[in-house]
C-alpha positions in Angstrom: -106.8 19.2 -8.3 -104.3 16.3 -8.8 -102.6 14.4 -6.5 -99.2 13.6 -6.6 -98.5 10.1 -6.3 -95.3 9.1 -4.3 -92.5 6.8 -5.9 -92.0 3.3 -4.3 -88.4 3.5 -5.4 -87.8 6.9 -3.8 -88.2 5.2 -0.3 -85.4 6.4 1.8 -86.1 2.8 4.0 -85.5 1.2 0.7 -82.2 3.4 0.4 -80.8 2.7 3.6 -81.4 -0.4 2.9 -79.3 -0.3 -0.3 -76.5 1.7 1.3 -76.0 -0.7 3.7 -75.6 -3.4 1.3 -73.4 -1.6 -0.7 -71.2 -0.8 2.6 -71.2 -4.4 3.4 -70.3 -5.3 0.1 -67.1 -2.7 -0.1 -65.9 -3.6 4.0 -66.1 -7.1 2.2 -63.8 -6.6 -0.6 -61.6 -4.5 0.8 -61.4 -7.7 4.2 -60.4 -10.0 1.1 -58.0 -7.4 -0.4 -56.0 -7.4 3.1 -55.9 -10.9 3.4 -54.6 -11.5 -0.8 -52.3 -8.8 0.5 -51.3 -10.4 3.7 -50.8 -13.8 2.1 -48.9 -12.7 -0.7 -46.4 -10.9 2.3 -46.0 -14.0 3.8 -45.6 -16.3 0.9 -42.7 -13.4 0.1 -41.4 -14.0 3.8 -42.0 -17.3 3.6 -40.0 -18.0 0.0 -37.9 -15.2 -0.6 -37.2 -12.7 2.3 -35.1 -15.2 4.4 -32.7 -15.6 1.1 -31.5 -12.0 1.7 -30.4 -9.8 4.3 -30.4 -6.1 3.8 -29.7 -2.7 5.5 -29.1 1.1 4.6 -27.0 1.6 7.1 -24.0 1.4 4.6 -21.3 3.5 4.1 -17.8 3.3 1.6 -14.3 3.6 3.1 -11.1 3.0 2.2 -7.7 2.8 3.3 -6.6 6.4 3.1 -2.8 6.9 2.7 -1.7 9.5 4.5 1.2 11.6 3.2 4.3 12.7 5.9 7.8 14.3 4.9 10.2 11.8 6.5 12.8 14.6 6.9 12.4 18.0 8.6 12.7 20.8 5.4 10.9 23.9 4.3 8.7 23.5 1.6 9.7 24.9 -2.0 6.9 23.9 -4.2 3.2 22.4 -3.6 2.4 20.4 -6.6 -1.5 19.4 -6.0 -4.4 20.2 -4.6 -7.4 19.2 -3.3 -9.7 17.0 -5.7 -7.1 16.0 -8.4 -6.2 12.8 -9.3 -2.6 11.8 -9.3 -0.8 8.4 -10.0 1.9 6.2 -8.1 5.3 8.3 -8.1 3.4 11.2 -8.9 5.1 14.2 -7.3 3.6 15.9 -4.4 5.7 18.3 -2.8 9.0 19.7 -3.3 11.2 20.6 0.1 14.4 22.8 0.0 17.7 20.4 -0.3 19.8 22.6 0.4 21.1 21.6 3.4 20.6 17.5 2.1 23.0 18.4 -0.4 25.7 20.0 2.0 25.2 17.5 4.3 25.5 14.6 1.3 28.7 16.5 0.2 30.1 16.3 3.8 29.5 12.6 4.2 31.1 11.6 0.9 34.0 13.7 2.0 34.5 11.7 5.5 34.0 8.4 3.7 37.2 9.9 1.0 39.2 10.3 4.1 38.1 6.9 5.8 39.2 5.1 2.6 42.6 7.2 2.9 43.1 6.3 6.6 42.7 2.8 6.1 45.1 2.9 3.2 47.8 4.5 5.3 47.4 2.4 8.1 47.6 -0.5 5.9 50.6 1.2 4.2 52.0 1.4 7.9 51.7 -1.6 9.0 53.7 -3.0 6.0 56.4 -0.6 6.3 56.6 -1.8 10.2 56.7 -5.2 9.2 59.7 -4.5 6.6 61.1 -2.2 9.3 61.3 -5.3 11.8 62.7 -7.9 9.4 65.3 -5.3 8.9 66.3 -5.5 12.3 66.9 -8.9 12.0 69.7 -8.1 10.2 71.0 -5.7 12.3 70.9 -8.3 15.1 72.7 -10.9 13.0 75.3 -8.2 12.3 75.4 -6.9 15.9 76.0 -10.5 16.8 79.0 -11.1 14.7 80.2 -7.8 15.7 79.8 -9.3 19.8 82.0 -12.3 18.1 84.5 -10.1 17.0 84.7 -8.5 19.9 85.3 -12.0 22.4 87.8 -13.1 20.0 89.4 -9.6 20.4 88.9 -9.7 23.9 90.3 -13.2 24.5 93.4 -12.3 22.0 94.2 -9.6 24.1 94.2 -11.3 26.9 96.2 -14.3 26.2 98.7 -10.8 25.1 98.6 -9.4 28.1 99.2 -12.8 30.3 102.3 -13.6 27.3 104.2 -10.3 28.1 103.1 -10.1 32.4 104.8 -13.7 32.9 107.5 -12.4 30.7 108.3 -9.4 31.9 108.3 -11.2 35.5 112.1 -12.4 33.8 112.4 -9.4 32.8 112.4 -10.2 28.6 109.4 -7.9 28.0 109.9 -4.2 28.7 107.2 -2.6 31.2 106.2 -0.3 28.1 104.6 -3.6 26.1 103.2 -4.8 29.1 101.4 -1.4 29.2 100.6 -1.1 26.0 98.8 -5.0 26.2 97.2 -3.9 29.1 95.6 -1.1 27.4 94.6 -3.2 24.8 93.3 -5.4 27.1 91.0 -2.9 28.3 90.2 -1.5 25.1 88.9 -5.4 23.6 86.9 -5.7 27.1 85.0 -2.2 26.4 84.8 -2.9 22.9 83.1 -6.3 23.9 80.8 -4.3 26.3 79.9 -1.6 23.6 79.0 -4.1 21.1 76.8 -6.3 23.7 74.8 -3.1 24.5 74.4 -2.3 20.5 73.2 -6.1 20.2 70.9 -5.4 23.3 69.9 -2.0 21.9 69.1 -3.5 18.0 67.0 -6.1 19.7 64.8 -4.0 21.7 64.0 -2.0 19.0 62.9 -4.8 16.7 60.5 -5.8 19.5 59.1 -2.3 19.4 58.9 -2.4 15.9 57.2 -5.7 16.2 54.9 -4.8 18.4 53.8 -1.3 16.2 53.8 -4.0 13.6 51.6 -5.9 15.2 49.2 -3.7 16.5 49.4 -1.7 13.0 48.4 -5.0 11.5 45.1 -5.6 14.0 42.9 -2.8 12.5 43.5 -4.0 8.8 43.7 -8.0 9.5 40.6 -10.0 8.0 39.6 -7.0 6.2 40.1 -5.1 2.9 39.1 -1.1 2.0 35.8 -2.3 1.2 35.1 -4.2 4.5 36.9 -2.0 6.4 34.4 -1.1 9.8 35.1 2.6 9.6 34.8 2.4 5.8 31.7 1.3 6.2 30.4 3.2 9.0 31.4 6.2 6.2 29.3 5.0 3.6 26.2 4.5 6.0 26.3 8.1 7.1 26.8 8.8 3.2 24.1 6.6 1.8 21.7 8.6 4.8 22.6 11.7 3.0 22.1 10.6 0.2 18.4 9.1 1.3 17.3 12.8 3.0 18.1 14.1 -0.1 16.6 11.6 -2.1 13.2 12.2 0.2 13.7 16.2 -0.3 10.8 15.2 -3.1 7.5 13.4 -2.0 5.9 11.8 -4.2 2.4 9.7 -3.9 2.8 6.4 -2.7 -1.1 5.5 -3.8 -3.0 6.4 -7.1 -5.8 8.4 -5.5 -7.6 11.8 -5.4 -6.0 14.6 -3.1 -7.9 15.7 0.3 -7.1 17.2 3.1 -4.0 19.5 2.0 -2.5 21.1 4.6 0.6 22.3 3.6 1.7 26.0 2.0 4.9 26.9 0.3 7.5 28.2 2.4 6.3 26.0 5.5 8.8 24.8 7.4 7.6 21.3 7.9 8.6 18.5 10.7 9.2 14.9 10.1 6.0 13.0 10.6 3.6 16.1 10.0 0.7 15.0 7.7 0.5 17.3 4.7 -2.2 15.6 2.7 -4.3 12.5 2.5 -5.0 10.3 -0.8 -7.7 8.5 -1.1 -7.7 5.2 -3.5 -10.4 5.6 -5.8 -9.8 2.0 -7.3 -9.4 0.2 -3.8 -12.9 0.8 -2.0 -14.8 -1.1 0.0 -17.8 -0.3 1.9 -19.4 -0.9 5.9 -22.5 -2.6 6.2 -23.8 -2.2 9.7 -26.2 -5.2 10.5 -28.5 -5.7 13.2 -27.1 -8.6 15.2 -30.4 -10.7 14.4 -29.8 -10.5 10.8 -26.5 -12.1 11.0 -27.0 -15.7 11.9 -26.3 -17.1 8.4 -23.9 -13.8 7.2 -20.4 -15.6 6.3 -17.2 -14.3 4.2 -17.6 -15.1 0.7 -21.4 -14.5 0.2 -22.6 -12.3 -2.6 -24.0 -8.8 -2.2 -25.7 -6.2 -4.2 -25.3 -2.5 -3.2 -27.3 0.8 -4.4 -25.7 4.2 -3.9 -27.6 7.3 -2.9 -25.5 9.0 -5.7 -26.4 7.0 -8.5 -29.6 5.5 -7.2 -31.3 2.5 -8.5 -30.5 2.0 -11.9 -26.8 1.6 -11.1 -26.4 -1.6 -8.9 -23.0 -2.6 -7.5 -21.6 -6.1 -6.6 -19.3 -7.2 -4.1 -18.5 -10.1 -1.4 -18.6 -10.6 2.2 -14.7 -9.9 3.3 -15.6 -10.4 7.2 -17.4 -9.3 10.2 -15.9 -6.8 12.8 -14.8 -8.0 15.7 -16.8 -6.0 18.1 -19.9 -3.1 17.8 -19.6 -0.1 17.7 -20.3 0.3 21.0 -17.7 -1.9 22.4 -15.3 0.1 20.6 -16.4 3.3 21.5 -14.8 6.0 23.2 -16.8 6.1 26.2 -18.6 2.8 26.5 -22.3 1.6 27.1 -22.2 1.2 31.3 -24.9 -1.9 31.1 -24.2 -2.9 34.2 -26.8 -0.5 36.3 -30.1 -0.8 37.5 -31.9 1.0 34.7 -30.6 -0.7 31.8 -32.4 -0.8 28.1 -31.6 -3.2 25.6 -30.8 -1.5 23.0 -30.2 -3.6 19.4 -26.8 -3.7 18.2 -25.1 -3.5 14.7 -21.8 -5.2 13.7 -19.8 -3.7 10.8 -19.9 -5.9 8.1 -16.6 -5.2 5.5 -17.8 -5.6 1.9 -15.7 -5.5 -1.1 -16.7 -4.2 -4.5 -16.1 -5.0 -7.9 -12.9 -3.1 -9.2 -14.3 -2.9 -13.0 -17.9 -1.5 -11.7 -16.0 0.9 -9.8 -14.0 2.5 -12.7 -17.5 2.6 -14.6 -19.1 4.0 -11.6 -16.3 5.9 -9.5 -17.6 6.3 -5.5 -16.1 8.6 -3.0 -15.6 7.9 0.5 -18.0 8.4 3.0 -21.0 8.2 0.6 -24.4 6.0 1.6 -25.3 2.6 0.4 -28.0 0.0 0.5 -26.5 -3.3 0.8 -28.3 -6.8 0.6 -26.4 -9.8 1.4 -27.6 -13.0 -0.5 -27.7 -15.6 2.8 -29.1 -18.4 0.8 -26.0 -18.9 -2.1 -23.4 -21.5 -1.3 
């Protein structure tokens, strides 16, 4: 019969004993691991985290031009749609001038006939002016007529007392003294007549005068061209001229087309948006940073951005344009009421505005609204 013998290295004491060293050894390692690893996090903190500042809470924007028809028209043609790209003075949208151009023809017609009154009344007032020198000499003749007369008159008179003492002797027959008498009385209403013509001739050259006069005031100190109705004439006309003009709208942005709203045969009011562009070359982007991470943020400082669409290998740069000049909480619709008994501090974020690098975008086009990771370098001068 033999007899097993048992194996001094098969003792489970002794390999317990092991186990625990091993344990021991492991909990050891991985107590030194955690503290390499928490050192190296705060040598990281300690020499590199505070140069930088960073969030995800990014988003692109831009100053989106909105498209209106400044005149009241029904649409005729839509040249665009959503998505495509279009250029400065590109056109948009055609509206029906129809009515522009009638009411352009109208206006140059009532300018035409402002031009023609002032010439008239210019005309007019000349002719009045001519008209009243002219009755200076019909009151220089008028008065030598009223000359003529007197000396009639007093001839007639110096007659008439001749042949009354004479025929008081009886020399002069009573037939002359008749016949003096009538002349008498003929030279005084001769005399009369020609005072009232003189009278008459001088009235009328102060009514000429005065037509002259006030014919004059509307064209004194001013030609055609300067003329106030002449000019109120070509402002409606150069008006007309402008609807029509704006009968065609055309981008006022390089961009891409969104938000068309606008089908042919609309009829469309002034001020009604029809479309949106959005600059594609002119972006910027919204960085929204906790308010402890912006003690040292300042306009000017670097920053390095990663989109969402492009991910990691593509890395944008920009500056620090500003800092908003409120949260987005203060500026909300319906604002935080922190001024109760159950309030909760709640950390807020300030928009930081960052712009990009124009060449990177054309390399790397971005669309509004999309995500980005910005980190602002705090440390650089």
């Amino acid at each position: 019969m033999v007899i097993a013998m048992a194996d001094p290295a098969s003792d489970p004491s002794d390999m317990t004993a092991t186990n625990k060293t091993r344990r021991k050894r492991l909990f050891i390692l991985f107590g030194i691991v955690l503290v390499v690893i928490a050192a190296l996090v705060l040598a990281w903190q300690v020499l590199f985290a505070w140069r930088s500042v960073s969030t995800d809470n990014a988003y692109v924007g831009a100053d989106v031009a909105q498209v209106t028809p400044l005149v009241a028209a029904p649409v005729a043609a839509v040249m665009v749609e959503d998505t495509q790209q279009v250029n400065k003075g590109d056109v948009l949208v055609r509206l029906d001038d129809a009515d522009a151009r009638l009411a352009l023809a109208q206006a140059e017609a009532e300018l035409a006939q402002a031009e023609r009154r002032f010439r008239q009344t210019s005309a007019t007032g000349q002719s009045l002016v001519a008209r009243s020198q002219a009755r200076d000499a019909d009151i220089r003749a008028a008065q030598a007529q009223v000359r003529v007369s007197e000396a009639d008159l007093e001839k007639a008179q110096v007659d008439y007392d001749r042949r009354r003492t004479l025929s008081e002797t009886g020399a002069v027959s009573g037939e002359e003294l008749t016949s003096a008498a009538a002349a008498l009385r003929t030279a005084t209403a001769n005399l009369t007549l020609a005072r009232a013509q003189l009278a008459q001739i001088r009235a009328t050259r102060e009514s000429a005068q005065s037509e002259a006069a006030a014919n004059l005031a509307l064209t004194s100190g001013t030609t055609e061209a300067t003329s106030p109705d002449v000019l109120a004439a070509q402002a409606a006309r150069d008006r007309a001229r402008l609807d029509l003009e704006r009968m065609v709208i055309r981008a006022p942005i390089a961009g891409v087309i969104a938000q068309r709203d606008v089908q042919v045969g609309q009829q469309v009011a002034a001020g009604r948006q029809l479309m949106s562009i959005v600059p594609t070359d002119r972006l910027y982007v919204d960085a929204n940073f906790k308010e402890g991470q912006l003690t040292r943020v300042r306009a000017g400082l670097p920053v390095e951005l990663v989109s969402d669409l492009y991910g990691g290998d593509v890395v944008f740069h920009g500056k620090v344009a500003g800092l908003g000049g409120g949260t987005g909480a203060a500026f909300a619709l319906i604002p935080a009421q922190n001024a109760t008994g159950n309030w909760i501090k709640v950390v807020q974020r300030l928009p930081v505005r960052i712009l990009l690098d124009q060449q990177e975008l054309k390399a790397h086009p971005l669309r509004v609204g999309l995500s980005m990771e910005a980190t602002v370098d705090v440390s650089a001068r």
